[in-house]
N, C-alpha and C positions, 0 to 999 in steps of 0.2 A: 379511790379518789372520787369525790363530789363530782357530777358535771353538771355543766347550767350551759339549759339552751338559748342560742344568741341567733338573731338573723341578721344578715350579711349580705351585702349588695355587689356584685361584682360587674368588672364587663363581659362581650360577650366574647372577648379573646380570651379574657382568663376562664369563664364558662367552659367552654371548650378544651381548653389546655387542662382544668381542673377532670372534666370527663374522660381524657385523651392520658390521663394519669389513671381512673380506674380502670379501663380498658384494659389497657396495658398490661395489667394484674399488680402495679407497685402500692396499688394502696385498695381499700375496698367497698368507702364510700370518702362521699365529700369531707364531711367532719374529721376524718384520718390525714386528709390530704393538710385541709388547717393547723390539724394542730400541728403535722411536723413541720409545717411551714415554720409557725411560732416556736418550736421547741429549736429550731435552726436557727432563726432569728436571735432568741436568745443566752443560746450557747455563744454566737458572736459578739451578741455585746459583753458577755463574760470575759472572753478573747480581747477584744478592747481595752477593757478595765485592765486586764493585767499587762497588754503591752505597755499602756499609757503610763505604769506604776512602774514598769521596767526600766522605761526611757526615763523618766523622774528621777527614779535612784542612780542610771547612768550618769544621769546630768550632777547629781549630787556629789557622786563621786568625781566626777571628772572634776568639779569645782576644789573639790577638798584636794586633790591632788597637785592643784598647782598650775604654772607655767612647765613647761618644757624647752628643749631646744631641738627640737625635730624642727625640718622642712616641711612644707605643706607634701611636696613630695615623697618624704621618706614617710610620713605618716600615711598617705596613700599607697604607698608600696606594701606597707606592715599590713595595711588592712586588706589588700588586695591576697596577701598570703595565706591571713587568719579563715579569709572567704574560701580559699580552696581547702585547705585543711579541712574544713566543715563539711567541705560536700566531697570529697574525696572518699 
């Protein structure tokens, strides 16, 4: 992969924190540190895009579905089951 060099201004807490990272041994210079910053960054906004596409098609569905006759209650109770089930 191509790289192109960029200069970059930072303060001097993240200076420090940036240094306090290669120290440490998790990275090995500065420009390593950046980029996983950025490669993190944009795995989350991947992460984003598909919950936002999840909750859309939820919404869609639940529209195409209809009314019900559940209690606000008894649908809180379902959901509260479904929740443990998951992490169970």
């Amino acid at each position: 992969m191509t790289m192109v060099k960029k200069s970059i201004s930072v303060t001097t807490h993240q200076d420090e924190w940036i240094k306090d990272q290669i120290q440490s041994g998790h990275f090995g210079n500065e420009s390593e540190v950046i980029r996983e910053l950025i490669r993190e960054r944009q795995l989350k906004e991947q992460e984003t895009e598909g919950k936002i596409e999840a909750i859309r098609n939820a919404l869609i569905e639940g529209e195409k579905s209809g009314f019900g006759n559940k209690s606000i209650d008894e649908i809180w109770t379902e959901a509260r089951q479904k929740r443990k089930m998951k992490h169970a």
